[in-house]
C-alpha positions as CSV (number, residue, x, y, z in Angstrom):
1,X,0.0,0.0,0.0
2,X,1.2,3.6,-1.1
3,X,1.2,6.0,1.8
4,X,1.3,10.1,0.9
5,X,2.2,11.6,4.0
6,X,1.4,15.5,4.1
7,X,2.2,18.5,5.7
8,X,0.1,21.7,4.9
9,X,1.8,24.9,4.1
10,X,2.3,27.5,7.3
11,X,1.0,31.3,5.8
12,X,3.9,33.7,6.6
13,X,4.2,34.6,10.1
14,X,6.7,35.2,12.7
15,X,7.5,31.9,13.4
16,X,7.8,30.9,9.7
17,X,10.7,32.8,9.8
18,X,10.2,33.0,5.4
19,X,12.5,36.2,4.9
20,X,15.2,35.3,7.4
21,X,15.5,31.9,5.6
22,X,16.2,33.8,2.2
23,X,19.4,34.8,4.1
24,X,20.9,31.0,4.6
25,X,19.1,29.5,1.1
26,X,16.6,27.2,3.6
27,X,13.0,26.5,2.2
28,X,11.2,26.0,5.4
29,X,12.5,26.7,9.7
30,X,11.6,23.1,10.8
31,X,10.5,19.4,9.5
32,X,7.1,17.9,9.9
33,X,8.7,16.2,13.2
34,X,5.0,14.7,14.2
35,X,4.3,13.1,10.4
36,X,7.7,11.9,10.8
37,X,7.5,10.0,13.6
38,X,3.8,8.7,12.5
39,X,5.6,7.6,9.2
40,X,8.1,5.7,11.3
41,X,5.1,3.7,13.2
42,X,3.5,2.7,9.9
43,X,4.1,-1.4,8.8
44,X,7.1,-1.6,6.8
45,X,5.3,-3.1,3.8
46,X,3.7,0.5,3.8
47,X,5.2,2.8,0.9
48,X,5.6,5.8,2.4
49,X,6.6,9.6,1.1
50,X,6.8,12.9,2.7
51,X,5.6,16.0,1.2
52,X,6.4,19.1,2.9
53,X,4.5,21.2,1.2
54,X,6.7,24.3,2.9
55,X,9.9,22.9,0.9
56,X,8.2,21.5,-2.2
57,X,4.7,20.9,-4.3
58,X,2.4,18.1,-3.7
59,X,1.6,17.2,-7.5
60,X,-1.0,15.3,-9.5
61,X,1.8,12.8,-9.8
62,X,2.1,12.1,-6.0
63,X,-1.6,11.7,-5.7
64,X,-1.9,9.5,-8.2
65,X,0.6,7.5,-6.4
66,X,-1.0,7.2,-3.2
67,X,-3.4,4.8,-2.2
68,X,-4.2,7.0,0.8
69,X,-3.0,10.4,2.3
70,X,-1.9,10.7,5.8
71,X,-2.4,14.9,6.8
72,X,-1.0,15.9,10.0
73,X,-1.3,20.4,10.9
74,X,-2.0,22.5,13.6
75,X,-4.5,25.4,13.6
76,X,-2.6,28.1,11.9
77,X,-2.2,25.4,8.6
78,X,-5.7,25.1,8.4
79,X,-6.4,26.8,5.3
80,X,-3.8,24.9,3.3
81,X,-5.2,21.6,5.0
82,X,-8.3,22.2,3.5
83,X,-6.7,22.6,0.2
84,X,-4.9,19.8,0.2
85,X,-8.1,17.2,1.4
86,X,-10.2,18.7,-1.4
87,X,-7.5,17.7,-4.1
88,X,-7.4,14.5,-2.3
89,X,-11.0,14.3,-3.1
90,X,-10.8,15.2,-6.5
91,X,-8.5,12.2,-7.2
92,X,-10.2,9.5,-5.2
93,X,-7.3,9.6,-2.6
94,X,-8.8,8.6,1.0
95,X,-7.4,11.0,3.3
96,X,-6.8,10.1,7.2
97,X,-6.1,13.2,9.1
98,X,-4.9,14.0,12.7
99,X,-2.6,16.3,14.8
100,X,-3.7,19.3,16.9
101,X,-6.0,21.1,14.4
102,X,-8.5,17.8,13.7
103,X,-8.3,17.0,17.5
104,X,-9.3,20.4,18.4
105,X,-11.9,20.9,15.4
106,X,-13.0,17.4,14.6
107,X,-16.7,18.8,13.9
108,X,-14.9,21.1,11.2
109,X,-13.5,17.9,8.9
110,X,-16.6,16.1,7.8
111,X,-15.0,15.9,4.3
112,X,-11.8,13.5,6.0
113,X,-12.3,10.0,5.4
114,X,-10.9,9.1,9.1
115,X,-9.9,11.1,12.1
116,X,-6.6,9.7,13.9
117,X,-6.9,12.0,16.6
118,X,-5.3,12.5,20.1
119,X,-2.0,10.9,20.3
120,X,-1.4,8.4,17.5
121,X,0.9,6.0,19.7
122,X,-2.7,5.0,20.7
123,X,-4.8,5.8,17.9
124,X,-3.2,4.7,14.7
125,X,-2.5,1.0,15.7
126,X,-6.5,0.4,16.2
127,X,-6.4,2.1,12.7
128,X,-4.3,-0.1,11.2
129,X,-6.0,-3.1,12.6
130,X,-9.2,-2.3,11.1
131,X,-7.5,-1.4,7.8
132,X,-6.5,-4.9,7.9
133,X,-9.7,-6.2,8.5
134,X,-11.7,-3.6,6.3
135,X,-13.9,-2.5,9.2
136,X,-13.1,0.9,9.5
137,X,-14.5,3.8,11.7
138,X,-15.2,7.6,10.9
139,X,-13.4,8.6,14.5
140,X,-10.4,6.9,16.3
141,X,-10.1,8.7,19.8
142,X,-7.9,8.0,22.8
143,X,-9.0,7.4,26.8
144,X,-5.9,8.1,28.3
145,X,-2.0,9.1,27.2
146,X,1.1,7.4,26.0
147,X,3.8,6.1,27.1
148,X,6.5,8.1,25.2
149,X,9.3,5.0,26.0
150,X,7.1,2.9,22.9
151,X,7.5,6.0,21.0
152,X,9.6,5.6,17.4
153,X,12.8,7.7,16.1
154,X,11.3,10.3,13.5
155,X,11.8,8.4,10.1
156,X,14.3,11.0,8.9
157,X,15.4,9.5,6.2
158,X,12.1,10.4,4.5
159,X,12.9,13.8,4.3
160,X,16.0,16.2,2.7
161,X,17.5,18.2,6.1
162,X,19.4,20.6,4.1
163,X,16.2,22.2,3.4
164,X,15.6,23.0,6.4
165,X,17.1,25.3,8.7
166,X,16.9,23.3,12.3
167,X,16.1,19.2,13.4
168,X,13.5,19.1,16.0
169,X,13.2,16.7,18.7
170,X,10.4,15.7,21.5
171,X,12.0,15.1,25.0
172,X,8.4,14.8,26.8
173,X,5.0,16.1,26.7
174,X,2.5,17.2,29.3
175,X,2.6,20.9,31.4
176,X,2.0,21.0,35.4
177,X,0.8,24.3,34.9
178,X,-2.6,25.7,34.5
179,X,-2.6,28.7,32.2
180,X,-6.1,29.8,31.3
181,X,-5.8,30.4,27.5
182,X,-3.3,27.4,26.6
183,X,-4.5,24.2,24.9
184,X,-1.5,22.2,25.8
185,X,-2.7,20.6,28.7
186,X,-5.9,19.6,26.4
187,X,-3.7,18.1,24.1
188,X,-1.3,16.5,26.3
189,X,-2.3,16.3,29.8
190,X,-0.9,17.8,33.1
191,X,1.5,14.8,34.4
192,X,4.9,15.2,32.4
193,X,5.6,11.9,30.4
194,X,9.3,11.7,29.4
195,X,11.7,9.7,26.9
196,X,15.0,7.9,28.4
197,X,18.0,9.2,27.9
198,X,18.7,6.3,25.6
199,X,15.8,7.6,23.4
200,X,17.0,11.0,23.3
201,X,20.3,10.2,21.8
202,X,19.6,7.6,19.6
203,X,17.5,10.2,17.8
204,X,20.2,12.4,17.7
205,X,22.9,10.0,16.8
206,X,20.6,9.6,13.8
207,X,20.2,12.8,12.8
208,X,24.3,13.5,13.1
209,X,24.4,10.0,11.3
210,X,22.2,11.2,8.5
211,X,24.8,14.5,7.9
212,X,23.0,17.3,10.6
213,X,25.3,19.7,12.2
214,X,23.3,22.6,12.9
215,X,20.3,23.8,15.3
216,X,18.3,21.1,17.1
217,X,15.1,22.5,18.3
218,X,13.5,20.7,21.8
219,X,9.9,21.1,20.7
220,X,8.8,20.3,24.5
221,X,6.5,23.1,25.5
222,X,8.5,23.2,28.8
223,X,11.9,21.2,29.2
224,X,12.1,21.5,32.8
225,X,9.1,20.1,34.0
226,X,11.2,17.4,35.7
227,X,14.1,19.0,36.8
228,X,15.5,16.4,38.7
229,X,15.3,13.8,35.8
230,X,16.9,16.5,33.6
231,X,20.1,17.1,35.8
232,X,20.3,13.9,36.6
233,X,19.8,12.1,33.3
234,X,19.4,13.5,30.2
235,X,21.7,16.8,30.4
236,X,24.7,14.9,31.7
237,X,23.8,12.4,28.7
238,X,23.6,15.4,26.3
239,X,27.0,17.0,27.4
240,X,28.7,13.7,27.1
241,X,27.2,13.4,23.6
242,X,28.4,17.0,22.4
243,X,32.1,15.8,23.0
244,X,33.0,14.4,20.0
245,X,30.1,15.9,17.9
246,X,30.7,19.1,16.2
247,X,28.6,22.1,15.3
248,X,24.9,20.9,17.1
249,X,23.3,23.5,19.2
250,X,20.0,23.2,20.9
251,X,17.2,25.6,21.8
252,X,13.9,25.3,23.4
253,X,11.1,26.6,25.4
254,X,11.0,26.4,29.6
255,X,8.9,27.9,32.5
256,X,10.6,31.4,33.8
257,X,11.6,29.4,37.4
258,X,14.5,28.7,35.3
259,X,15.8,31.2,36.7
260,X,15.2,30.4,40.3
261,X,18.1,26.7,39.6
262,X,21.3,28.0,38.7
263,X,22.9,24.4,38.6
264,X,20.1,23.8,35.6
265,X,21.1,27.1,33.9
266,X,24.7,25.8,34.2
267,X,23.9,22.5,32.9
268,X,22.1,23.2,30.0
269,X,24.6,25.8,28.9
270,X,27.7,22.7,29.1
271,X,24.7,20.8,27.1
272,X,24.9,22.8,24.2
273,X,21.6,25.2,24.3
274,X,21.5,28.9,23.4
275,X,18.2,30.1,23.9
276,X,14.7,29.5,25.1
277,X,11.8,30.5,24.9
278,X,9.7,31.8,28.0
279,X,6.0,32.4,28.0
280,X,6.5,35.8,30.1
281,X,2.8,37.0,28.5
282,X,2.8,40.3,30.7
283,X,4.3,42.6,33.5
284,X,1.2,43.1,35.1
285,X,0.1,41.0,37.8
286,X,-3.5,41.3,37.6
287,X,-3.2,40.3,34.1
288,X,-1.2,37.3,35.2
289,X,-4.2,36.1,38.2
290,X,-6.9,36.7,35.7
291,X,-4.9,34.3,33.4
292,X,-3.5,31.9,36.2
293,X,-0.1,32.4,35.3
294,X,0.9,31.8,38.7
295,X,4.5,30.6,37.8
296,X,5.1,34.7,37.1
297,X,3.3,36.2,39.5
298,X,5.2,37.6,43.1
299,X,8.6,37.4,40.7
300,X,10.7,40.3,39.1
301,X,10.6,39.0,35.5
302,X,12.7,41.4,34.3
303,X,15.9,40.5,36.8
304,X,14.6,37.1,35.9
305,X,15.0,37.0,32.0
306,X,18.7,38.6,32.5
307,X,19.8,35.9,35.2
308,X,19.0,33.5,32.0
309,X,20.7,35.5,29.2
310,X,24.1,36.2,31.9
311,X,24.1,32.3,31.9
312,X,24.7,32.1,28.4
313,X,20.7,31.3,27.2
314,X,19.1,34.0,24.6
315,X,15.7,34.8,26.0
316,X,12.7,34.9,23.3
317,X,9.6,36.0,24.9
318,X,6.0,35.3,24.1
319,X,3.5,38.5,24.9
320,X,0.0,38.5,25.7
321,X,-2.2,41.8,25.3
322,X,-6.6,41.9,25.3
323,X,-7.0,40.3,28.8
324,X,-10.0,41.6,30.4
325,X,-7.5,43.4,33.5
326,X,-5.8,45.2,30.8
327,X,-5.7,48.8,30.4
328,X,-4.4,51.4,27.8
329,X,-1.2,52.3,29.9
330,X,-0.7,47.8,29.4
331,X,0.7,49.0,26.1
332,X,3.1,51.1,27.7
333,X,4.1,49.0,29.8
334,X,4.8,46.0,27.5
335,X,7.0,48.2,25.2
336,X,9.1,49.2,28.5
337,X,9.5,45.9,29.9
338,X,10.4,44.6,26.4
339,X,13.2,47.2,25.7
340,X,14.8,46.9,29.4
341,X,14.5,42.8,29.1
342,X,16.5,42.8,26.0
343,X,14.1,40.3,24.4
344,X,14.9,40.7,21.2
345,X,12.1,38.1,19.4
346,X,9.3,39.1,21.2
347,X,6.4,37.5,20.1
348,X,3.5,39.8,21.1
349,X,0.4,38.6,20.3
350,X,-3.8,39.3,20.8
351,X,-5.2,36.7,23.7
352,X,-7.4,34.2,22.0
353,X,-9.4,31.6,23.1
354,X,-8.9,28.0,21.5
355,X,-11.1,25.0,21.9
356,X,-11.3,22.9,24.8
357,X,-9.8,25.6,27.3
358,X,-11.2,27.4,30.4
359,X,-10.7,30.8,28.4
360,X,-12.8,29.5,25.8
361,X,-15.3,27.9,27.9
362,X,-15.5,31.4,30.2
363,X,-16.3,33.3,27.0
364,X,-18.7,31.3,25.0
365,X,-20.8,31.4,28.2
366,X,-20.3,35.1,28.0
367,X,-21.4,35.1,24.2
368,X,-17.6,36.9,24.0
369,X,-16.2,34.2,21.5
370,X,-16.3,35.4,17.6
371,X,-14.7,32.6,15.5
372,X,-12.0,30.6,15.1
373,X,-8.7,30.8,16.4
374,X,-5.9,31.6,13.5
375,X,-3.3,29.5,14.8
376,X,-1.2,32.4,14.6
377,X,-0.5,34.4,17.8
378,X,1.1,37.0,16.4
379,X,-0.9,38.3,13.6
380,X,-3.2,40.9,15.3
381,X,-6.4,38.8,15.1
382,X,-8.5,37.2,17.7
383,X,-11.4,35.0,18.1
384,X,-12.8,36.7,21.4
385,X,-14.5,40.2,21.7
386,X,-12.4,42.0,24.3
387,X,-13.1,44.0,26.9
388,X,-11.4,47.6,26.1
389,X,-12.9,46.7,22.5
390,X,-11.2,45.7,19.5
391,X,-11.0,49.0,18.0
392,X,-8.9,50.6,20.9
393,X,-7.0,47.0,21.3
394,X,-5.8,46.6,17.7
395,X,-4.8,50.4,17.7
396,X,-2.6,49.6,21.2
397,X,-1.2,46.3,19.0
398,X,-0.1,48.0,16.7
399,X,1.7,50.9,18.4
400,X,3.9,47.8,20.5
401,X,4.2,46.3,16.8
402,X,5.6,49.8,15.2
403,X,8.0,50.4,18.0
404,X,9.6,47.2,19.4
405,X,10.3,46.3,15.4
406,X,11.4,50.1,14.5
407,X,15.1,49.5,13.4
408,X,15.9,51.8,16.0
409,X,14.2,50.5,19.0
410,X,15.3,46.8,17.5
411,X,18.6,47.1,17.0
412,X,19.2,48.6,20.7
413,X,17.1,45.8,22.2
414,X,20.0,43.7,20.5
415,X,22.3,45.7,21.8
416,X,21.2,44.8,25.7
417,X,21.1,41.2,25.0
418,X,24.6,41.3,23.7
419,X,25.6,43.4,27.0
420,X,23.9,41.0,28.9
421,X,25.0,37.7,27.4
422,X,26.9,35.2,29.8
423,X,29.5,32.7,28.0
424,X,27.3,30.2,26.1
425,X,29.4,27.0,25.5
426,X,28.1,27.0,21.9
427,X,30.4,27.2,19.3
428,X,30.7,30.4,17.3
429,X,33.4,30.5,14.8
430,X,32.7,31.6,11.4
431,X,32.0,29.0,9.0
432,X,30.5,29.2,5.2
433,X,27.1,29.3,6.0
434,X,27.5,32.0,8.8
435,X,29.7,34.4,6.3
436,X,27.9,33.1,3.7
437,X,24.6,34.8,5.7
438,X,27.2,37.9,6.9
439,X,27.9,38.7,3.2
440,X,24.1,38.5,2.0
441,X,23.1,40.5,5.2
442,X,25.5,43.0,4.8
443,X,24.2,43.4,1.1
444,X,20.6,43.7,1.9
445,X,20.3,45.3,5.3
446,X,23.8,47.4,5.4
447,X,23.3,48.8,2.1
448,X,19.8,48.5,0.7
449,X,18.2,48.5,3.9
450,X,16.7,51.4,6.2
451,X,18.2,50.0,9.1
452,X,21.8,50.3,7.3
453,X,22.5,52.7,9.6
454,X,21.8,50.7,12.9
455,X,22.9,47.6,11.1
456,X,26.8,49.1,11.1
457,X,26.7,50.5,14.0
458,X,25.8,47.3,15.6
459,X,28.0,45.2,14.1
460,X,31.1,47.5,14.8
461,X,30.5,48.0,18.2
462,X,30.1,44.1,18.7
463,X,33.3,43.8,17.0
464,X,35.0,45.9,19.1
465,X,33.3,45.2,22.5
466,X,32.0,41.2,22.1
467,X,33.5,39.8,19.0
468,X,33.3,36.5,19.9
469,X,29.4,36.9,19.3
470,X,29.2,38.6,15.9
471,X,27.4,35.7,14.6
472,X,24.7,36.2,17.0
473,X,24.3,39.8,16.0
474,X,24.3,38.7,12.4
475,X,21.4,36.2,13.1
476,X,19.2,38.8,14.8
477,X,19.4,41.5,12.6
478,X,18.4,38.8,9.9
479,X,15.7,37.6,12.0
480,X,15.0,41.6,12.6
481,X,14.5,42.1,9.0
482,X,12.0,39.3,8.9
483,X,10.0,40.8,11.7
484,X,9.7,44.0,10.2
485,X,8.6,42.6,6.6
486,X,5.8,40.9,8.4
487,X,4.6,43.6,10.5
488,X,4.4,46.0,7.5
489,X,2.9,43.2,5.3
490,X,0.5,41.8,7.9
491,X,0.0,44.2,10.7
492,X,1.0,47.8,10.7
């Protein structure tokens, strides 16, 4: 049997990252790392293909092919999704559909032939087994969640990596916390489920196998929900795999009582990661109880984000604005506590409320919820009607938007993170991609760009006062560039 496995196109947002990757000649930021590993739990007299759509076309010739489609997406692919099942349709291809988006929205996917929803380490083998038999259902759902230890390695070698700029990688899944407006625990539960160590680097041994020696993205939505297991076990397996492996570095996202272990800041510097991305959402407290943030609240999260960056981990910070606490002076205050932070990717976005959480729940009772959520965070829409209006709230958006992405503003928030940056343990010495992306930058942003100006004067100064990070400052004035082209395109 001939198995199309397909990932729908992400619309160009701040995460798709689509003008910085222009830079370092990369068609997409990260593989389908969930397909993947569905691929690798298929039978092996399955025929399987991967098509990205975000690196390459699905054609007529692929479809005809394929006996049935496998389409995996989150919310903010929806649109291409859509496209995708109704070519499917067109050619008689059967499609079978799950991920986040069809678990959230099943209702919203009568055309799909069969939903594999919730986690398919318990889904898709009651699939197959009634694929065997002929007796299949409309719905496959879960009770409970899975143990990740049966989990597969992502079959990577269904995929080219050089056409993408980062591996990814899932260490565990679950969140302790309780944020109002987050669908993780939905998705995933609130007990933290974790791979071995012996899983971990297996997957990376294959990846380094299969030629990678670049950035390896942690997709957990919080690495240290088990600190102790992470000290004890996987980072001291991590830093003895970095000793004879050359140019890896990892990133990731974390909870900001980070901060509050410096052995685990030290550790995960030896380890090989350089940044992380903290849901910091506000500066105001009131916005922080109405949300149940409680991990931020009674906590100065500024003197908090720059305890991580002096230990060598680049903070990027998601933002929150449209809670029902918030006022016009919030905008103010989100631009300040940006600025001082030295966040430089700041992903300020309008609360929404997805599916299945207390927000959501809370506001439909209220008659407060107006559609569907994009996906996207951080393109100035939302599904909710807000309190201060949306009028008076998109107008405050955009002013954070204009001003934390000015080339002036930008370029000095780099300027504090550089200050501010401890000794990461990553390795920073110029090779051909990074002058490769130094030459192109240089090009585009120090000559034909507005920011020209900044862009000089920041690299200079690193030169002379941080040299040892230039590559850094060429990444985020890059990454700058792409922030600005969306904001003007999509936003401002």
């Amino acid at each position: 049997m001939n198995v199309l496995l397909i990932y729908p196109k992400f619309p160009d947002t701040f995460w798709s990252f689509k003008y910085a990757l222009k830079f370092i000649r990369k068609k997409a930021a990260n593989p389908p790392l969930g397909l993947l590993t569905v691929a690798a739990m298929l039978p092996d007299e399955f025929h399987r293909r991967v098509i990205d759509i975000n690196v390459e076309g699905l054609t007529d010739e692929d479809l005809a092919w394929a006996d049935l489609a496998f389409i995996g997406a989150m919310a903010v692919q929806r649109e291409s999704a859509k496209q995708i099942i109704a070519r499917c349709q067109a050619t008689g291809v059967k499609v079978i559909a799950g991920g986040p988006l069809f678990t959230a929205e099943p209702d919203e996917f009568e055309e799909v032939d069969h939903l594999v929803l919730d986690e398919a380490e318990l889904t898709l083998p009651c699939f197959l087994e009634d694929l065997k038999s002929g007796h299949l259902k409309k719905i496959y759902r879960a009770a409970g969640f899975c143990d990740l230890h049966q989990t597969p390695s992502p079959a990577w070698d269904l995929i080219d990596m050089k056409k993408y700029a980062s591996m990814s990688i899932q260490f565990s899944r679950g969140c302790p916390f309780n944020c109002d407006f987050c669908n993780v625990t939905v998705l995933f539960g609130h007990k933290p489920r974790l791979k071995s160590a012996q899983q971990v680097i297996a997957e990376l041994d294959r990846m380094y196998d299969s030629g990678w020696r670049g950035n390896i993205f942690f997709v957990d939505d919080n690495l240290i929900r088990n600190k102790h297991y992470l000290k004890t076990s996987i980072l001291p397996a991590l830093i003895e795999w970095r000793k004879d492996k050359k140019g890896c570095v990892f990133y990731t996202e974390a909870s900001i009582n980070l901060a509050d272990d410096p052995q685990l800041l030290d550790l995960m510097v030896e380890a090989g990661f350089d940044s992380v991305f903290i849901g910091i959402e506000s500066p105001d407290e009131d916005s922080l109880t109405e949300c149940r943030k409680n991990q931020n609240k009674n906590r100065d999260l500024l003197q908090n984000v720059k305890i991580i960056q002096h230990s060598g981990l680049q903070v990027t910070g998601g933002f929150i604005i449209g809670f029902d606490s918030d006022t016009p002076s919030t905008f103010r205050r989100q631009i300040e506590f940006i600025q001082k932070s030295g966040i430089v990717t700041a992903m300020v976005g309008i609360l929404n409320a997805p599916p299945g959480t207390r927000l959501f729940d809370r506001l439909y009772k209220e008659n407060r919820v107006i559609g569907k959520v994009s996906g996207d965070n951080v393109d100035g829409t939302t599904n909710i009607i807000p309190k201060m209006g949306l009028p008076r709230l998109l107008e405050g958006y955009r002013s954070i938007m204009g001003h934390i992405y000015s080339p002036k503003h930008y370029y000095r928030r780099v300027k504090v993170l550089l200050k501010e940056f401890g000794n990461s343990k990553v390795d920073t010495h110029i090779d051909l991609q990074r002058f490769l992306a130094f030459f192109r930058s240089s090009v585009r942003l120090g000559f034909l760009g507005k920011e020209r100006f900044h862009y000089w004067y920041l690299m200079t100064w690193t030169l002379m006062r941080k040299p040892r990070l230039l590559p850094l400052a060429v990444t985020l004035a890059i990454y700058g560039y792409h922030f600005r082209r969306i904001c003007e395109i999509h936003i401002l």
